[in-house]
C-alpha atoms as an extended CHARMM CRD file, in Angstrom:
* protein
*
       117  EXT
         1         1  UNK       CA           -162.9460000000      106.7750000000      216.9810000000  PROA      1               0.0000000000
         2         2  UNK       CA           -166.1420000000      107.1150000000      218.8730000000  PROA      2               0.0000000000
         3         3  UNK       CA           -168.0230000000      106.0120000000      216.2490000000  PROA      3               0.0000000000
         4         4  UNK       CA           -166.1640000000      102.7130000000      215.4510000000  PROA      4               0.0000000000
         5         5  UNK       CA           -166.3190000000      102.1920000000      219.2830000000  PROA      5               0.0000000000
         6         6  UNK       CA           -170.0970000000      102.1400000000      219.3250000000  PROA      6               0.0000000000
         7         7  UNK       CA           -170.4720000000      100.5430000000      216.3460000000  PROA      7               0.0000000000
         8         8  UNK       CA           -168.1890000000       97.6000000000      217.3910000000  PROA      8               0.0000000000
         9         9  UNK       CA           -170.3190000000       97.4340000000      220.9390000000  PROA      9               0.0000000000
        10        10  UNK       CA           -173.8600000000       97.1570000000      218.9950000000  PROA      10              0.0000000000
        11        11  UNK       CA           -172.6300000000       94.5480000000      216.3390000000  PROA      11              0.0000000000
        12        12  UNK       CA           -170.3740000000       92.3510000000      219.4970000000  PROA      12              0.0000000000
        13        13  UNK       CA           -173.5000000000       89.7740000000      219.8180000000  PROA      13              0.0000000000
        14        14  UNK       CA           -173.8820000000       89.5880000000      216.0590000000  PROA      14              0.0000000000
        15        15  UNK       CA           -170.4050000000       89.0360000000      215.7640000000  PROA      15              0.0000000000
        16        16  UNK       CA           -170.2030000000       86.2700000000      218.7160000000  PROA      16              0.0000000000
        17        17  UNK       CA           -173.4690000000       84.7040000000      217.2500000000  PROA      17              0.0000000000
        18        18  UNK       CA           -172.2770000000       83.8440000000      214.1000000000  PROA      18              0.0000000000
        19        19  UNK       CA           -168.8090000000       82.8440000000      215.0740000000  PROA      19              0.0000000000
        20        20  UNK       CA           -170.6060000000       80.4480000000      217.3750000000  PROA      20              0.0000000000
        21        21  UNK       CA           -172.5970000000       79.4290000000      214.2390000000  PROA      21              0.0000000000
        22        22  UNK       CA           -169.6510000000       78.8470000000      212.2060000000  PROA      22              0.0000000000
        23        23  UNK       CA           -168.0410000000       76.9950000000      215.1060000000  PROA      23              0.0000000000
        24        24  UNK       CA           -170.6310000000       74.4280000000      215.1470000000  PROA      24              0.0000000000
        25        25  UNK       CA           -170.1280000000       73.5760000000      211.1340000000  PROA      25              0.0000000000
        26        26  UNK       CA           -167.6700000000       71.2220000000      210.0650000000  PROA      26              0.0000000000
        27        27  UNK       CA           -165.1330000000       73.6390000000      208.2270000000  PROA      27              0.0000000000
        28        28  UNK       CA           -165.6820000000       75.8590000000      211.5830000000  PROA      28              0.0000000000
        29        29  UNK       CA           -162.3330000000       74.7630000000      212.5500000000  PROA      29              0.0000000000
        30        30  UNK       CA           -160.3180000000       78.1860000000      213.3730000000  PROA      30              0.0000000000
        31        31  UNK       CA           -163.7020000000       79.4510000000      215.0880000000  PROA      31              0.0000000000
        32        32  UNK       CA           -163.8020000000       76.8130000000      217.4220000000  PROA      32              0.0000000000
        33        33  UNK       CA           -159.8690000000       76.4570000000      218.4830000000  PROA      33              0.0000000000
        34        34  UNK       CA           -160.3760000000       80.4640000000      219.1740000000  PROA      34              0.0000000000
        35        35  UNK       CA           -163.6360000000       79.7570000000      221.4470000000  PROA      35              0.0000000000
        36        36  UNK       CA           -161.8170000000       77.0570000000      223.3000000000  PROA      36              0.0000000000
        37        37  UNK       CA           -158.9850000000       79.3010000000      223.6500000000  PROA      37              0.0000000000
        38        38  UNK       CA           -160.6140000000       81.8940000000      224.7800000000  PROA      38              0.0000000000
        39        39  UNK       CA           -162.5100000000       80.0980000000      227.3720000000  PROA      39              0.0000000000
        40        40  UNK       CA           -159.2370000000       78.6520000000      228.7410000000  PROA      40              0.0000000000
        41        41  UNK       CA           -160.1710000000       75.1200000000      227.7690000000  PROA      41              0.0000000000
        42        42  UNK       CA           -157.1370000000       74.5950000000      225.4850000000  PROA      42              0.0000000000
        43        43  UNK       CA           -153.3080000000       76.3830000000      225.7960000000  PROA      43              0.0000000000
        44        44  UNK       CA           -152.7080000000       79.5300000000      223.7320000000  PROA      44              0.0000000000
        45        45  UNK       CA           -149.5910000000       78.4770000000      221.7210000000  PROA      45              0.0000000000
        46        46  UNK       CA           -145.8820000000       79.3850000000      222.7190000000  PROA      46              0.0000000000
        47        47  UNK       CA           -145.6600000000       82.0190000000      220.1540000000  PROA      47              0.0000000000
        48        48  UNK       CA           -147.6210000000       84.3900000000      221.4340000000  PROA      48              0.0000000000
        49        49  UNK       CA           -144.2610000000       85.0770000000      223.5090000000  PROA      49              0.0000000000
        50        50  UNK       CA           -143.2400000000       88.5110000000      223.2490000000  PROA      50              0.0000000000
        51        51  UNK       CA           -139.8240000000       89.2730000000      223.0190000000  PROA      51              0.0000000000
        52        52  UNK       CA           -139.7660000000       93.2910000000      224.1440000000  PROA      52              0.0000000000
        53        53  UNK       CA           -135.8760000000       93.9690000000      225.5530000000  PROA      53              0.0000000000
        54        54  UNK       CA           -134.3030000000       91.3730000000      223.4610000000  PROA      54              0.0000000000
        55        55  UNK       CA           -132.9450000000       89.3780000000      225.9710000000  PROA      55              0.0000000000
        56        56  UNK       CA           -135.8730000000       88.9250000000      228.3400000000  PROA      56              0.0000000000
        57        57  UNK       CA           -138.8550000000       86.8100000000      227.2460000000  PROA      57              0.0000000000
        58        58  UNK       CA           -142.6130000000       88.0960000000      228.7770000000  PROA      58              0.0000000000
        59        59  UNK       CA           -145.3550000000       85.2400000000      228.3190000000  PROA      59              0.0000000000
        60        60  UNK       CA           -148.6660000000       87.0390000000      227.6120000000  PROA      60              0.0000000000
        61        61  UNK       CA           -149.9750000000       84.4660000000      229.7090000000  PROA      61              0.0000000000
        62        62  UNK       CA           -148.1310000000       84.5140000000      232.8350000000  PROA      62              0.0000000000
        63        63  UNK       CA           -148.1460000000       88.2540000000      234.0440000000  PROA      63              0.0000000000
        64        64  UNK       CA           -146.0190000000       87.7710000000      237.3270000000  PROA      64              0.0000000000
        65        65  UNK       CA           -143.1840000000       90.2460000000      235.5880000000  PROA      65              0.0000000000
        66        66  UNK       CA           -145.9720000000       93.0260000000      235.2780000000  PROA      66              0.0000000000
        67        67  UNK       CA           -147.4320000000       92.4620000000      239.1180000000  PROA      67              0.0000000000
        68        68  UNK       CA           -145.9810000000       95.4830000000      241.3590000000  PROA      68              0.0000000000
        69        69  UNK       CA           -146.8530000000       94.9990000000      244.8990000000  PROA      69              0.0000000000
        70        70  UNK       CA           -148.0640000000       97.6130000000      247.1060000000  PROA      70              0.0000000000
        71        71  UNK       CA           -148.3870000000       98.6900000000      250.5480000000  PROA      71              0.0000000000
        72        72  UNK       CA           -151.8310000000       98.7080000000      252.0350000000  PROA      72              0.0000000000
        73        73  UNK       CA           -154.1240000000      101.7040000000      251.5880000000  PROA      73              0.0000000000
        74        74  UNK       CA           -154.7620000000      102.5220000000      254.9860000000  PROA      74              0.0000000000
        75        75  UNK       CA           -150.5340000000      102.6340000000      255.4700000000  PROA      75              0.0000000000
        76        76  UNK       CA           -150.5650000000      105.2030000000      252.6770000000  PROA      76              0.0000000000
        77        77  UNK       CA           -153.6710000000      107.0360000000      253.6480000000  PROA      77              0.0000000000
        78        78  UNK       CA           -151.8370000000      107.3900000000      257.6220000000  PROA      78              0.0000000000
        79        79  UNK       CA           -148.9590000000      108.7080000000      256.1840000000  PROA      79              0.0000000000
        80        80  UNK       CA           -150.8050000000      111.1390000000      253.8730000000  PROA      80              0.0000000000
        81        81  UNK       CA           -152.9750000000      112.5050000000      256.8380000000  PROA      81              0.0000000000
        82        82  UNK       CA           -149.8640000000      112.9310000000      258.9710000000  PROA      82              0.0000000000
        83        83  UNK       CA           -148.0790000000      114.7790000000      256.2840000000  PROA      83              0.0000000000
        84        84  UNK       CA           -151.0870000000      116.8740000000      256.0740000000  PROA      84              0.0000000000
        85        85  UNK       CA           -151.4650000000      117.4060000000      259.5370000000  PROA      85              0.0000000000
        86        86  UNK       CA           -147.7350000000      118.3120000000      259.9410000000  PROA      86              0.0000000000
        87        87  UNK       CA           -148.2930000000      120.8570000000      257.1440000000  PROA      87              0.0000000000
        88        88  UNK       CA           -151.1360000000      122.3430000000      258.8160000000  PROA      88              0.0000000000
        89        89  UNK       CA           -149.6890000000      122.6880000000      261.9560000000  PROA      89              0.0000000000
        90        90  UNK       CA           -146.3900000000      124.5780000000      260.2760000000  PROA      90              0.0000000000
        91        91  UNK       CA           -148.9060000000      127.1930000000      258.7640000000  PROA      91              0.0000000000
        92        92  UNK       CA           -151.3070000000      127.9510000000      261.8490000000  PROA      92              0.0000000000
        93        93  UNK       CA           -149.1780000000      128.0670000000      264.8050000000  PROA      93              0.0000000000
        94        94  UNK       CA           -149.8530000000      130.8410000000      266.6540000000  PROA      94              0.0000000000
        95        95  UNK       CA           -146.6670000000      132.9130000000      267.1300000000  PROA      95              0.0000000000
        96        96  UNK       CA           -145.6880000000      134.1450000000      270.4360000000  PROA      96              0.0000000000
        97        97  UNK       CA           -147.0550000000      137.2800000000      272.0620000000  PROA      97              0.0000000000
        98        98  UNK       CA           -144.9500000000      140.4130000000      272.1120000000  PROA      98              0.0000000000
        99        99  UNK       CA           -144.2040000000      141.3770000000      276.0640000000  PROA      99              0.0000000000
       100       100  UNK       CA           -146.4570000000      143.3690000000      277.4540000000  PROA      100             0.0000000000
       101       101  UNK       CA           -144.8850000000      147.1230000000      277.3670000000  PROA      101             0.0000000000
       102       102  UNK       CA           -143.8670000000      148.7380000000      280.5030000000  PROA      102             0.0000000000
       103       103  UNK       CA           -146.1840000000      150.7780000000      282.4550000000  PROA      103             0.0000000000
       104       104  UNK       CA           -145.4360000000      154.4020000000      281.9460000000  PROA      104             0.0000000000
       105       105  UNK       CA           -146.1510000000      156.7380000000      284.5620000000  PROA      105             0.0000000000
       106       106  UNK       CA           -147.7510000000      160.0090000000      283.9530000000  PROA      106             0.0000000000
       107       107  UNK       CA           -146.7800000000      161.9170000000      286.9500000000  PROA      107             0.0000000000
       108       108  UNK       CA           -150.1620000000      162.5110000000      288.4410000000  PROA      108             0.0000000000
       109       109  UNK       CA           -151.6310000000      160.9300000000      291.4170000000  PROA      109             0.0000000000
       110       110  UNK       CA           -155.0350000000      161.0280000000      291.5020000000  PROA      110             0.0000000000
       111       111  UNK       CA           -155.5420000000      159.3310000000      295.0490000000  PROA      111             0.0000000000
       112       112  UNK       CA           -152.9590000000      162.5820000000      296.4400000000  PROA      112             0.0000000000
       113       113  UNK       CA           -155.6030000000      165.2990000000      294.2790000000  PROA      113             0.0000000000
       114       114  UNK       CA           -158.3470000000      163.9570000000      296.3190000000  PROA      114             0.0000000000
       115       115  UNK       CA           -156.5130000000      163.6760000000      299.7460000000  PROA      115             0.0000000000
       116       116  UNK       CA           -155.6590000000      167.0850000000      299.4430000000  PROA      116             0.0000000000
       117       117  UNK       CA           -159.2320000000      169.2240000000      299.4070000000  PROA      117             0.0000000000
């Protein structure tokens, strides 16, 4: 398929050149209604209506039915970022310190040892 591609690319400008060349004869009648339709300078006929669910009628021409709009990128990009944030926030908070263990006492004064000698 990669072949036919490249070929198809290489031979393009041959291809264009002598449709052009035909177009200018007299009997270059079908290459010249394509050119013009092409170029936009005459209407593509109503057949090339394509009837796809059976009941609704796209134009290949008018392309409104295939249009989705969407939301600006930077409204999708803040909400991203503040998902991620959020997420991010969930997995690093620090948790909460156990309390500090009561002090224990041994029994022995040092400050009474050294009062006593």
């Amino acid at each position: 398929m990669l072949e036919a591609e490249i070929l198809a690319a290489k031979s393009r400008g041959k291809i264009v050149k002598a449709t052009i060349q035909r177009a200018l004869k007299d009997e270059g009648v079908q290459e010249r209604r394509m050119m013009l339709q092409h170029y936009g300078f005459i209407p593509i006929p109503k057949h090339s209506v394509v009837n796809v669910y059976g009941h609704k009628k796209i134009d290949a021409r008018k392309q409104e039915l295939n249009v989705v709009k969407l939301e600006p990128p930077d409204e999708g990009i803040r909400r991203l970022t503040n998902r991620f944030n959020e997420m991010i926030a969930e997995k690093t908070a620090v948790p909460a310190l156990p309390a500090a263990p009561p002090e224990i006492d041994s029994g022995t004064d040092d400050e009474d040892d050294e009062d006593e000698q």
